[in-house]
Legacy VTK file of the C-alpha trace (Angstrom):
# vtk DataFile Version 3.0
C-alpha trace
ASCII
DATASET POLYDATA
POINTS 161 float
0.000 0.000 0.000
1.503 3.312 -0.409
0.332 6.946 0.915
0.308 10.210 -1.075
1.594 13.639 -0.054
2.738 17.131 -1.112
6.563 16.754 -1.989
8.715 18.735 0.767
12.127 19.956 0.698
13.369 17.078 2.097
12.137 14.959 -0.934
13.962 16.873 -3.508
16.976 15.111 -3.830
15.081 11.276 -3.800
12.759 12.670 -6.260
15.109 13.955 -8.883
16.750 10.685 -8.104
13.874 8.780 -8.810
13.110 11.167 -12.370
16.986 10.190 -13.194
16.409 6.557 -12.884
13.208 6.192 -15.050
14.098 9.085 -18.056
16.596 8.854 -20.245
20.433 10.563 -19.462
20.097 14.522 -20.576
16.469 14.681 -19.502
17.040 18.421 -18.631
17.813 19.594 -21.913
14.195 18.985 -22.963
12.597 22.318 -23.903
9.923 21.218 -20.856
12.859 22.488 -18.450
13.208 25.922 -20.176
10.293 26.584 -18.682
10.863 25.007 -14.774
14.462 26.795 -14.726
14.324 28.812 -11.484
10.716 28.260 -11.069
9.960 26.172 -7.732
7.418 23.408 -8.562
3.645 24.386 -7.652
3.540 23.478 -3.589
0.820 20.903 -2.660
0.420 20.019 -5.930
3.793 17.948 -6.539
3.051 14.718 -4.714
5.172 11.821 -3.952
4.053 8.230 -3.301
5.289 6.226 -0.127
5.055 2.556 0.389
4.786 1.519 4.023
8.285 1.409 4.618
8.787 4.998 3.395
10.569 4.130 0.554
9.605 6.341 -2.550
7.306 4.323 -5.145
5.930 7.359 -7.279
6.227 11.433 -8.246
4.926 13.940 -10.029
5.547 17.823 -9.821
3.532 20.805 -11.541
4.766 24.093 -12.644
3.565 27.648 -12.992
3.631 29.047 -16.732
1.607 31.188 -18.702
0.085 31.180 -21.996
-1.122 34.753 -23.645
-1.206 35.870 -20.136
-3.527 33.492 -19.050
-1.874 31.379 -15.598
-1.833 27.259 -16.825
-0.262 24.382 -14.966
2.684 22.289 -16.686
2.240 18.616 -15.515
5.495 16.633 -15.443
7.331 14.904 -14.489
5.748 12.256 -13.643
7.177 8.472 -12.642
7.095 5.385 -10.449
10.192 3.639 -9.564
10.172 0.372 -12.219
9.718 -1.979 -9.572
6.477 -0.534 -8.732
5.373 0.158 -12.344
1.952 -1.899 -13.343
0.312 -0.971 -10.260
-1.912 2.301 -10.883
0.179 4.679 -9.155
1.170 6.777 -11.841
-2.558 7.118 -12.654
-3.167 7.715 -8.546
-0.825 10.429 -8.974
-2.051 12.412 -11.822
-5.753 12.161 -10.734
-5.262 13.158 -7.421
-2.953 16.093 -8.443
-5.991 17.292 -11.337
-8.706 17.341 -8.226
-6.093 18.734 -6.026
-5.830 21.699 -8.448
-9.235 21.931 -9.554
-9.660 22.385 -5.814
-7.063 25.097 -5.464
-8.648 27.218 -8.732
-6.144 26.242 -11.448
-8.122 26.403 -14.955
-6.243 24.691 -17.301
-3.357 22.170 -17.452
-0.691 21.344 -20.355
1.590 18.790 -21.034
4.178 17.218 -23.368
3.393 13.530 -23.805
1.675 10.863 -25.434
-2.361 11.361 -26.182
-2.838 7.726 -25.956
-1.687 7.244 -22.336
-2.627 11.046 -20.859
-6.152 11.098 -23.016
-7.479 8.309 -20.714
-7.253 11.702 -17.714
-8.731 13.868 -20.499
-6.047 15.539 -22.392
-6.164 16.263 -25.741
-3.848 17.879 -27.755
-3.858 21.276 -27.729
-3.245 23.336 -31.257
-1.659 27.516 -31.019
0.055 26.709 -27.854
3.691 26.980 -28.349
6.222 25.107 -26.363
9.860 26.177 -26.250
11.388 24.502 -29.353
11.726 21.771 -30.782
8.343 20.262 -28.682
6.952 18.648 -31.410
3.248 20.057 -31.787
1.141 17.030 -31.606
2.779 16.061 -28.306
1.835 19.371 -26.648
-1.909 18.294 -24.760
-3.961 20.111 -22.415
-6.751 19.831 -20.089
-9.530 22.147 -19.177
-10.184 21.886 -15.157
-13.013 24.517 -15.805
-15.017 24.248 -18.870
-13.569 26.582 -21.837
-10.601 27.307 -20.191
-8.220 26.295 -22.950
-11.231 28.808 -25.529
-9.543 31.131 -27.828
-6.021 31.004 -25.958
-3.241 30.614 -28.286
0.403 31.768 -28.234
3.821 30.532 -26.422
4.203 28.853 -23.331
6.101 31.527 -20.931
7.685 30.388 -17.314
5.269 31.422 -14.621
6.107 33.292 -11.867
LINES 1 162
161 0 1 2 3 4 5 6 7 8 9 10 11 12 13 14 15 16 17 18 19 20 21 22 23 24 25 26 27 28 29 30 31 32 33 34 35 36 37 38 39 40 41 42 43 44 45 46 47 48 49 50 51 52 53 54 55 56 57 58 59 60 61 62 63 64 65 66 67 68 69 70 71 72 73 74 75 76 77 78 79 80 81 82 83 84 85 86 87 88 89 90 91 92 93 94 95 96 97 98 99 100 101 102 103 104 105 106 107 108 109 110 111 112 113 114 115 116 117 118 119 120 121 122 123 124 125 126 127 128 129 130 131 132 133 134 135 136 137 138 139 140 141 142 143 144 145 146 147 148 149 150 151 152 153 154 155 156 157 158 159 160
């Protein structure tokens, strides 16, 4: 069984740890981390996942940015520790972080993945949203925690403050 919880300082270290282990060497030159550089990740949104024990199973972290001045969430990362992959807790973690944020008045939520996995939590992809370069377009999805959030708003993805 394993308990969730806002990330705290003290996880840092075990969580980059963790994102090290399950994405491939150089993950911080993505574009993605353009926009995280000296941002801190959204508090009591970024979760981690404990198993009994303590020992970290699962994390994901949000960040602030903006899109044509309009505030938006960037999900990611997001991973489980490959001996606990299979068992739902990536999918724990992302649902309880989207009603965690709907509950804390975030509209709208974007994302650099695959549709297939992340359209299962309602993402689709989103088209006039600009990530840094070179995001390829049809990986760049979104979500609308209120209805119409994602209406009419085009433009690049800016770091949040």
């Amino acid at each position: 069984m394993s308990e969730l919880r806002p990330e705290t300082d003290e996880d840092w270290w075990e969580v980059e740890a963790l994102y090290d282990l399950c994405f491939a060497p150089g993950r911080e030159a993505l574009s993605s981390y353009r926009l995280r550089d000296g941002v801190p990740p959204v508090r009591g949104l970024s979760l981690v996942a404990r198993d009994d024990d303590g020992i970290l199973a699962g994390a994901i972290r949000y960040w602030p940015v903006q899109v044509a001045g309009r505030r938006a969430l960037l999900l990611g990362p997001v991973a489980v520790h490959p001996t606990r992959q299979g068992e739902g807790l990536g999918g724990w973690l992302i649902r309880e972080s989207l009603v965690l944020a709907a509950a804390q008045g975030w509209d709208r939520v974007l994302l650099v993945g695959d549709e297939p996995y992340y359209g299962r939590f309602g993402f689709r992809r989103l088209t006039g949203i600009e990530m840094p370069p070179p995001t390829n377009p049809a990986r760049v999805l979104g979500l609308e925690l209120k209805p119409g959030a994602w209406d009419k708003i085009t433009g690049k993805v800016e770091r949040g403050a």
